[in-house]
N, C-alpha and C positions, 0 to 999 in steps of 0.2 A: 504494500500500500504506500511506501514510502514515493514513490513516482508517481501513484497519483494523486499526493497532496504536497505534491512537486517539495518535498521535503529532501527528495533525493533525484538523481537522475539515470538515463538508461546508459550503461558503458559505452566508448566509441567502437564503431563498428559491428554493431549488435546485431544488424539485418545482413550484415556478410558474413557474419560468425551461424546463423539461424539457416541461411540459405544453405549452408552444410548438409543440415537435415531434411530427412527426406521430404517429411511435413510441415511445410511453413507457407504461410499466410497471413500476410503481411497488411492489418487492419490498425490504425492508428485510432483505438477504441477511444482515447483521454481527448483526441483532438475532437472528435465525432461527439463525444458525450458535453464537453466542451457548448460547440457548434448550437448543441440542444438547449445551451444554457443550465445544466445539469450533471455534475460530474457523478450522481451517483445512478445514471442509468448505464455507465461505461459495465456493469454486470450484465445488463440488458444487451448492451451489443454484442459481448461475447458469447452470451448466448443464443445469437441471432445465427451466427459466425459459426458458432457447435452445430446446431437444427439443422444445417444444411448433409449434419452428416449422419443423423439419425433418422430414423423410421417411424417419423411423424409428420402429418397434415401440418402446413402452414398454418392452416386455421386453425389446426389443434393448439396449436402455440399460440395463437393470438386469444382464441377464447380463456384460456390459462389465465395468461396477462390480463384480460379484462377482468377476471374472476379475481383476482388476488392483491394486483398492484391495488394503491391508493385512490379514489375516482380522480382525482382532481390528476393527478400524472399517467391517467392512461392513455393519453393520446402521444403524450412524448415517449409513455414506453414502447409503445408501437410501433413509433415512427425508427426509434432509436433500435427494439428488435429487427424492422425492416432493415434497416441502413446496414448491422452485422451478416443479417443474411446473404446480403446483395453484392456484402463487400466494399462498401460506396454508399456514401452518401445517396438519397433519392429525394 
């Protein structure tokens, strides 16, 4: 958590050290969650980013989200799980 209460920061060259591996996907969740005006949906995007690799309905995921988040932040977690899944900002 230290990086994303920018208390710390990420090493130099972390995305050539990561591209190593075989699985890497490269989502700037702090920037995106940032974007949202909310740094605490940056869990949200990663788990937008996860769902693409699991064996569930979009909508399965979004009706979750509606059930669960806060009402007043369900539109931003949405938006913010869309943006992980996509990979990109939408």
């Amino acid at each position: 958590m230290g990086v994303i209460t920018e208390k710390e920061e990420y090493p130099e060259n972390i995305f050539e050290e990561l591209k190593k591996h075989r699985h890497f996907y490269p989502v700037d969740a702090l920037a995106m969650a940032k974007d949202l005006g909310n740094v605490k949906v940056f869990n949200t995007i990663i788990l937008g980013l996860l769902s693409r690799f699991l064996e569930f309905s979009e909508e399965s995921w979004l009706k979750v989200i509606r059930e669960t988040v806060p009402k007043k932040t369900i539109e931003t977690n949405i938006k913010a799980f869309l943006w992980g899944r996509k990979g990109e900002q939408i």
